[in-house]
Biopython code that builds the backbone (N, CA, C, O; Angstrom):
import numpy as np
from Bio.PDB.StructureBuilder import StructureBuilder

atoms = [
    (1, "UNK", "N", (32.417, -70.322, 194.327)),
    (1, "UNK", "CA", (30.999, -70.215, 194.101)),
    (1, "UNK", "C", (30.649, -70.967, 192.819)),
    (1, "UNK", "O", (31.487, -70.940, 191.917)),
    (2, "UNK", "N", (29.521, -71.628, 192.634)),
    (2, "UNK", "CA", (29.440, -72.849, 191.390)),
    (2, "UNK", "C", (28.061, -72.007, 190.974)),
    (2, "UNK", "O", (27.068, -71.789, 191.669)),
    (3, "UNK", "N", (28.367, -71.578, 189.486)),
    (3, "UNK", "CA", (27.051, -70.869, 188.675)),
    (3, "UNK", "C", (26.862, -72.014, 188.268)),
    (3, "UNK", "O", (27.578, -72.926, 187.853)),
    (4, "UNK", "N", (25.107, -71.754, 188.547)),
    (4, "UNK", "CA", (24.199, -72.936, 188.053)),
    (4, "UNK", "C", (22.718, -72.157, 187.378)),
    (4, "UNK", "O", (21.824, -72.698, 186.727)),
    (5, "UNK", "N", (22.847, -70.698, 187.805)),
    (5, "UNK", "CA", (21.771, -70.208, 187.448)),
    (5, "UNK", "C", (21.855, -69.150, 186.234)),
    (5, "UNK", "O", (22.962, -69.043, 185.706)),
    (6, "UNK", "N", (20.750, -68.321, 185.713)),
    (6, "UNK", "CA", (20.935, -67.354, 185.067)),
    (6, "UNK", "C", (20.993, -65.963, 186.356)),
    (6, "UNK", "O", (21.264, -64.798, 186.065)),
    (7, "UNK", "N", (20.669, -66.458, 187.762)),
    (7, "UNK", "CA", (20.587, -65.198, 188.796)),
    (7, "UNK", "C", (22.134, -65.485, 188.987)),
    (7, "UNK", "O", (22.847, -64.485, 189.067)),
    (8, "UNK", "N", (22.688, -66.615, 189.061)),
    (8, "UNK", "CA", (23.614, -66.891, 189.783)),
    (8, "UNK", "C", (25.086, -66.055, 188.398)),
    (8, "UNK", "O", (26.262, -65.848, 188.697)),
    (9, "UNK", "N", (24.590, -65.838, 187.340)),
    (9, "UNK", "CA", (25.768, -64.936, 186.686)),
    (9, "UNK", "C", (24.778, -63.631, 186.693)),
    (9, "UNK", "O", (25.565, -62.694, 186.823)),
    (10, "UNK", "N", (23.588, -63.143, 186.626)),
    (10, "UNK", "CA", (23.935, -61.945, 187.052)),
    (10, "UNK", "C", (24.085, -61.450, 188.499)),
    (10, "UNK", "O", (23.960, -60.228, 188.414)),
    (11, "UNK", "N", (24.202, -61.641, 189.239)),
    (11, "UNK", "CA", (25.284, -61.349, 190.763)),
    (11, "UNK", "C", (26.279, -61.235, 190.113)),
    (11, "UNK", "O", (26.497, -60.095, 189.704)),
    (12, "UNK", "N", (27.352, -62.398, 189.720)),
    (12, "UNK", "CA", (28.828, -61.996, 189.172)),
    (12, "UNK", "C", (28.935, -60.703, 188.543)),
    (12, "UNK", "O", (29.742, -59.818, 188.832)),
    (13, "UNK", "N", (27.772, -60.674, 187.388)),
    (13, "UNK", "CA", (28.358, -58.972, 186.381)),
    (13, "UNK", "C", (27.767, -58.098, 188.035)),
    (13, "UNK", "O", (28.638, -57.522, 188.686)),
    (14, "UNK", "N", (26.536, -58.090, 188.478)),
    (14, "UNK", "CA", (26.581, -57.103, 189.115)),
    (14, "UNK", "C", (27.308, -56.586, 190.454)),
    (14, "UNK", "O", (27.071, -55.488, 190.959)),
    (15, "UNK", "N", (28.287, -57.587, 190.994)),
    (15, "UNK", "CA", (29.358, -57.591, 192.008)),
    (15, "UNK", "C", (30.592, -57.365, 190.871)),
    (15, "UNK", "O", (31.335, -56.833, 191.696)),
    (16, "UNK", "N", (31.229, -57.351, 189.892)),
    (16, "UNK", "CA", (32.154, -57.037, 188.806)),
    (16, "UNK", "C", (31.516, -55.663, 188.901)),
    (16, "UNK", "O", (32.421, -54.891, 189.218)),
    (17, "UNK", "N", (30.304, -54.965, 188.762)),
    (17, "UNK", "CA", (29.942, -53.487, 188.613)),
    (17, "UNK", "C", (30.142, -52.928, 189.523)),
    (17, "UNK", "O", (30.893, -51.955, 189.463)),
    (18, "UNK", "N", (29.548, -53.318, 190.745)),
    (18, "UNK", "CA", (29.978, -52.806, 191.881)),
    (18, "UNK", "C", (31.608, -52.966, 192.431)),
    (18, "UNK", "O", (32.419, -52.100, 192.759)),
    (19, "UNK", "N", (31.659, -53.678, 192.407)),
    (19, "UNK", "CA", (33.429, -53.436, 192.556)),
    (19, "UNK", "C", (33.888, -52.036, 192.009)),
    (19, "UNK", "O", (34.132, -51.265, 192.936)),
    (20, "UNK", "N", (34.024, -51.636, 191.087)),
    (20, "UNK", "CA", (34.419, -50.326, 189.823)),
    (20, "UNK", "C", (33.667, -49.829, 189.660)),
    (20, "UNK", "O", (33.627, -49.409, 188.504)),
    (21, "UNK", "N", (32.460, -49.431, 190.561)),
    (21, "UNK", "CA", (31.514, -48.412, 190.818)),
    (21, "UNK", "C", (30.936, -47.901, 189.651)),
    (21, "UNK", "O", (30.988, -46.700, 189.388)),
    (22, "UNK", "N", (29.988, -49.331, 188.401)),
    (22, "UNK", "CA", (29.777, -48.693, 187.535)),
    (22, "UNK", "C", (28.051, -48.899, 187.760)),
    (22, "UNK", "O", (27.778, -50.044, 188.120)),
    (23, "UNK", "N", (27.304, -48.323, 187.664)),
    (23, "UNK", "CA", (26.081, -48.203, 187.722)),
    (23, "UNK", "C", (25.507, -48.924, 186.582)),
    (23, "UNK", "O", (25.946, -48.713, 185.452)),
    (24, "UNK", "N", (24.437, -49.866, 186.819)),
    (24, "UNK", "CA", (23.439, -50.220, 186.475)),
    (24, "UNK", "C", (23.010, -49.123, 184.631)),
    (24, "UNK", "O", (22.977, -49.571, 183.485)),
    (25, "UNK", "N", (22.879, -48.346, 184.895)),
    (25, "UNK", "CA", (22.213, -47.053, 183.582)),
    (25, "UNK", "C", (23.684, -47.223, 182.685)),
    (25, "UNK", "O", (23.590, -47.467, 181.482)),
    (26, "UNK", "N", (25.196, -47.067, 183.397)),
    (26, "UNK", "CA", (26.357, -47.125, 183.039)),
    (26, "UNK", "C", (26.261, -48.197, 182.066)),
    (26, "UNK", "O", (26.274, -47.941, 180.862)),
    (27, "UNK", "N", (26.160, -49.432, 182.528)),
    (27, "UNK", "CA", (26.555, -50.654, 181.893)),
    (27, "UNK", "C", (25.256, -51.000, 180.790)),
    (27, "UNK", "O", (25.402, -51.810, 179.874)),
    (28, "UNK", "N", (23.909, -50.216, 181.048)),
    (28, "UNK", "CA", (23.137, -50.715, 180.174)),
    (28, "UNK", "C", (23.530, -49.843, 179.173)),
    (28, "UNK", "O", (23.252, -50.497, 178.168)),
    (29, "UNK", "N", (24.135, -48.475, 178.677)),
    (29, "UNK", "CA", (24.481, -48.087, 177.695)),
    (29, "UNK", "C", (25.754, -49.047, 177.072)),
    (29, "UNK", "O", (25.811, -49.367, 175.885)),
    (30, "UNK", "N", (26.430, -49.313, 177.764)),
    (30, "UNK", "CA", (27.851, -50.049, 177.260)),
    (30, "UNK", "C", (27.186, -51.530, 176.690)),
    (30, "UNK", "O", (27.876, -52.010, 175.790)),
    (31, "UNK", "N", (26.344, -52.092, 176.939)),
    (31, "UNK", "CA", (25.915, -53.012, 176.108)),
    (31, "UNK", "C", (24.520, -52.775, 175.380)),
    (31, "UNK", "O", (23.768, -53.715, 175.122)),
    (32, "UNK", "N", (24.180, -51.236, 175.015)),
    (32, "UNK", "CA", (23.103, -51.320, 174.229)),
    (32, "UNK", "C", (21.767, -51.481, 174.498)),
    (32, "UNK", "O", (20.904, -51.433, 173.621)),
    (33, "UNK", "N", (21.521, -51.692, 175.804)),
    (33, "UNK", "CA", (20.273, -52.151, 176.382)),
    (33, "UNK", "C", (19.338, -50.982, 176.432)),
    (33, "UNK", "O", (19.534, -49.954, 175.784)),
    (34, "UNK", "N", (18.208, -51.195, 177.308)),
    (34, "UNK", "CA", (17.669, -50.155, 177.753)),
    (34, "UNK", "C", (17.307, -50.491, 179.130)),
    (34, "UNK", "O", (16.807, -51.604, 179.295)),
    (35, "UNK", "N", (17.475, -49.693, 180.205)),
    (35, "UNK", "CA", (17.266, -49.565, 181.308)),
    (35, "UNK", "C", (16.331, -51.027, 182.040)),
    (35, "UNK", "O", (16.432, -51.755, 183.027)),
    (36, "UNK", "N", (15.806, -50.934, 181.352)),
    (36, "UNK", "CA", (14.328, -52.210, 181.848)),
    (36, "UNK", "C", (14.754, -53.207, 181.338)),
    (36, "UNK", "O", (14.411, -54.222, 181.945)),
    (37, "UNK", "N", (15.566, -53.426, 180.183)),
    (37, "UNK", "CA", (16.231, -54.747, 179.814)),
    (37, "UNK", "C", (17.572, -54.974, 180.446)),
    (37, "UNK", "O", (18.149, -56.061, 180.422)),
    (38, "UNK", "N", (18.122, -53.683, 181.118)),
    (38, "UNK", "CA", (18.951, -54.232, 182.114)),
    (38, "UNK", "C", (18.830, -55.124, 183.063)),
    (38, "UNK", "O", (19.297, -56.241, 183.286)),
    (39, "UNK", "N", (17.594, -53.888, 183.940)),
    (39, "UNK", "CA", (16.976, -54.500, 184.914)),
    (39, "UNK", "C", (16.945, -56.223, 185.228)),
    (39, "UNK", "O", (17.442, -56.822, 186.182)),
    (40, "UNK", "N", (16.333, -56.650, 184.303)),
    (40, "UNK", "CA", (15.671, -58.105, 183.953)),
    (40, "UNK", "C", (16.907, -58.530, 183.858)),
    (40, "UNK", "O", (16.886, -59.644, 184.381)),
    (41, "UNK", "N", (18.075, -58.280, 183.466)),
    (41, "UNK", "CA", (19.201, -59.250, 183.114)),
    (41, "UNK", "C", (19.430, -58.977, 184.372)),
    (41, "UNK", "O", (18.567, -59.485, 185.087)),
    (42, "UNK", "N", (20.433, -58.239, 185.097)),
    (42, "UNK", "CA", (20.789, -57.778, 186.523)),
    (42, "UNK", "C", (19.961, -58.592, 187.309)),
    (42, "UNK", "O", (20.704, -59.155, 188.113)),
    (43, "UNK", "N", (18.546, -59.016, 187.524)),
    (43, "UNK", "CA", (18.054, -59.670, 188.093)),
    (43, "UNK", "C", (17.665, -61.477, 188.106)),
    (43, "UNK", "O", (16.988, -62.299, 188.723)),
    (44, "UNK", "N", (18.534, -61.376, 187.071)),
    (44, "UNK", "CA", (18.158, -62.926, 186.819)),
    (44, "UNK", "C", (17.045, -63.464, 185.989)),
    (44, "UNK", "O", (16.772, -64.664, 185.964)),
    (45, "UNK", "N", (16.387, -62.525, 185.287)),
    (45, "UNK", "CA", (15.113, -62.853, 184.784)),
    (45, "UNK", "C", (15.329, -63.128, 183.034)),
    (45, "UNK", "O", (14.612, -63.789, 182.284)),
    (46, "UNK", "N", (16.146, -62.629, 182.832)),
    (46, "UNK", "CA", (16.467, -62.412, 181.371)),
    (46, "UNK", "C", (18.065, -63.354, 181.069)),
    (46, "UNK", "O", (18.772, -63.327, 182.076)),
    (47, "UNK", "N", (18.308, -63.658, 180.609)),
    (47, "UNK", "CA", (19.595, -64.392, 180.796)),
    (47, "UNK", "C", (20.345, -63.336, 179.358)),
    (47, "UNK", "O", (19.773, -62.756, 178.436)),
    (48, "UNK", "N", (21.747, -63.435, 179.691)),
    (48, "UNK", "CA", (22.990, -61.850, 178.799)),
    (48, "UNK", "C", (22.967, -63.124, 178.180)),
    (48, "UNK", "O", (22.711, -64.266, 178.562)),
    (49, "UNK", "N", (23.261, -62.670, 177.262)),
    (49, "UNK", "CA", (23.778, -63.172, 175.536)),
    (49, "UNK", "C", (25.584, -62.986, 175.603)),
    (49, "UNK", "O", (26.388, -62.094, 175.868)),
    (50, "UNK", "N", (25.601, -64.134, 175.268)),
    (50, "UNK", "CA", (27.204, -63.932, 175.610)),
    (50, "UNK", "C", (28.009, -62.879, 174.429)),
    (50, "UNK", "O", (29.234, -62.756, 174.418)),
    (51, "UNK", "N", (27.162, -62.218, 173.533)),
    (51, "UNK", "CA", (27.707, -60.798, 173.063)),
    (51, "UNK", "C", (27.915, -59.855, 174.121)),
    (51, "UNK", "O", (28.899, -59.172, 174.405)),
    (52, "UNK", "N", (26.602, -59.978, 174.728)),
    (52, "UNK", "CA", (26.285, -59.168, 175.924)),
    (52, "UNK", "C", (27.670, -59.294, 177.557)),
    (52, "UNK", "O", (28.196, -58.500, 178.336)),
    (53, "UNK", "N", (27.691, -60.662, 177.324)),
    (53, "UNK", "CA", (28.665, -60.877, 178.463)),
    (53, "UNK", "C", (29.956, -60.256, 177.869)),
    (53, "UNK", "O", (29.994, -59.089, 178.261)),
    (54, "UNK", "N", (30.534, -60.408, 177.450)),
    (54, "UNK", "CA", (31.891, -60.096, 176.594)),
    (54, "UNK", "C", (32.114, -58.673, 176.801)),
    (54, "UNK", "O", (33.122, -58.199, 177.324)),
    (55, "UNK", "N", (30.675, -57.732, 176.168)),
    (55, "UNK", "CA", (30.701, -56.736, 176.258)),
    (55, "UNK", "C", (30.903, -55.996, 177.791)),
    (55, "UNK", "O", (31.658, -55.067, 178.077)),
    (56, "UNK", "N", (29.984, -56.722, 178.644)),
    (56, "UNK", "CA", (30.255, -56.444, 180.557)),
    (56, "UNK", "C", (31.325, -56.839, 181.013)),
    (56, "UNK", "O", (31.613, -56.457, 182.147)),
    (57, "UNK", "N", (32.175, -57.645, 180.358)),
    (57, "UNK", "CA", (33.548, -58.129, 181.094)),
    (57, "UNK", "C", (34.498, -56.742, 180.490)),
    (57, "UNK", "O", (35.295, -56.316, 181.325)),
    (58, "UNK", "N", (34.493, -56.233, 179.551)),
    (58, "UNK", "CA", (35.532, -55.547, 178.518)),
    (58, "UNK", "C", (34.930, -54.406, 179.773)),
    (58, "UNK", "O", (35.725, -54.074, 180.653)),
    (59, "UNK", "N", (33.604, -53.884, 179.787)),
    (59, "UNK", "CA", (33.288, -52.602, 180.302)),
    (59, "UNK", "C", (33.806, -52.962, 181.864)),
    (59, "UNK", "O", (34.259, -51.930, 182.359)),
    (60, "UNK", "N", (33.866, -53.833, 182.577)),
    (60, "UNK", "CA", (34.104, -54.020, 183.914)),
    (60, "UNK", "C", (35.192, -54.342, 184.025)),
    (60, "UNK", "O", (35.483, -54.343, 185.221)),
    (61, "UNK", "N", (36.339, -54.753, 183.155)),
    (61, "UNK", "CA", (37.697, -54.981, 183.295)),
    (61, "UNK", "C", (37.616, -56.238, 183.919)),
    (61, "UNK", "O", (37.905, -56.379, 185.107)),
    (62, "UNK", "N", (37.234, -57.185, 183.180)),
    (62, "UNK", "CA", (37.126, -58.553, 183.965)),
    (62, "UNK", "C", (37.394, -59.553, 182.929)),
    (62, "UNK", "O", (37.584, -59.104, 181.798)),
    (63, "UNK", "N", (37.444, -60.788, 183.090)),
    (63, "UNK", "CA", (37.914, -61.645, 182.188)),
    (63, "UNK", "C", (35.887, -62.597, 181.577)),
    (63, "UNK", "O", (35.091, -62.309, 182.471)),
    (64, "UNK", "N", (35.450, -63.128, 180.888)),
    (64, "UNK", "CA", (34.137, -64.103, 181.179)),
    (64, "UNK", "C", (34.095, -64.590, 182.052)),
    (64, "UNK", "O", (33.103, -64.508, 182.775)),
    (65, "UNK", "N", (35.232, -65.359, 182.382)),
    (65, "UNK", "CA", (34.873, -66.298, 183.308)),
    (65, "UNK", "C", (34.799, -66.143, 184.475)),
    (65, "UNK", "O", (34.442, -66.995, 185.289)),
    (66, "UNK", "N", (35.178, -64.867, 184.731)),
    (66, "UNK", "CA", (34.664, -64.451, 186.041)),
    (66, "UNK", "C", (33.595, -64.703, 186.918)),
    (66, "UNK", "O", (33.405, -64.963, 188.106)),
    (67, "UNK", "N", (32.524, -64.398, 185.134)),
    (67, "UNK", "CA", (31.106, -64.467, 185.764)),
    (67, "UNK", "C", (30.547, -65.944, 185.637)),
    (67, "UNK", "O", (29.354, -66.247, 185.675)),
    (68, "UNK", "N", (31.472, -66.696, 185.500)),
    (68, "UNK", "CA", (31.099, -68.388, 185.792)),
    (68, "UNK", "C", (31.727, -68.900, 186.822)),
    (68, "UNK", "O", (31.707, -70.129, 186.895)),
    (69, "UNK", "N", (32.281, -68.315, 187.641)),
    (69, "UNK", "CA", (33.241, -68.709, 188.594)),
    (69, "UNK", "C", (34.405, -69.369, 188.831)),
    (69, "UNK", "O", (34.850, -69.954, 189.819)),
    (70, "UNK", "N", (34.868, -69.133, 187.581)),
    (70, "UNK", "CA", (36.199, -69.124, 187.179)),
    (70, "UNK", "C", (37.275, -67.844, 187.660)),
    (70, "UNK", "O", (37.096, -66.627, 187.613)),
    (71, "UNK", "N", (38.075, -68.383, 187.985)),
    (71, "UNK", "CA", (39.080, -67.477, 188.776)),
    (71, "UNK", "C", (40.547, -67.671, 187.682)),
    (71, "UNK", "O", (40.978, -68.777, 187.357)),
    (72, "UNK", "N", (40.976, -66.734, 187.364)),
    (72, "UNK", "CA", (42.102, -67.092, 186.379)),
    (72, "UNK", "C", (43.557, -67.256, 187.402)),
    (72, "UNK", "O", (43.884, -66.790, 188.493)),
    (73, "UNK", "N", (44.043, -67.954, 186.645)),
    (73, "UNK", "CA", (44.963, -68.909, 187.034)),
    (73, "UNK", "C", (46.256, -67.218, 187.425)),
    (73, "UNK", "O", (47.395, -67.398, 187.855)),
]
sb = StructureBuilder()
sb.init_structure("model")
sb.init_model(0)
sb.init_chain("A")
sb.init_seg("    ")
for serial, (resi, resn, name, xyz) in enumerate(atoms, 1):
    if name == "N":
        sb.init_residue(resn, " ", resi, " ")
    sb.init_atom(name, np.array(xyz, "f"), 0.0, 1.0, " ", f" {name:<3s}", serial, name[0])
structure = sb.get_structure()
């Protein structure tokens, strides 16, 4: 899959969440957010701050590049 968008990495964190069944409310505490600024990121509207990404890979057990479509070797 080739990320080209800001929708197109949040799908990745939110298929990384869903995989490990972490909810949406879950992950907006683990990076500090608030619910509605999840929202907007989760949807593509807001683009994660790669503090923010770092922080969703550590909480989702995933590597970054996951959510660029990078597959580790």
């Amino acid at each position: 899959m080739e990320i080209e968008t800001n929708a197109d990495v949040a799908g990745a964190v939110r298929g990384a969440a869903a995989q490990r069944r972490i909810t949406q409310q879950e992950l907006a505490a683990a990076l500090n957010l608030s619910e509605m600024a999840m929202s907007r990121r989760m949807n593509g509207l807001t683009p994660f701050s790669p503090a923010e990404l770092i922080r969703a890979s550590r909480h989702c057990g995933v590597g970054v590049a996951s959510f660029f479509g990078e597959v580790a070797a």
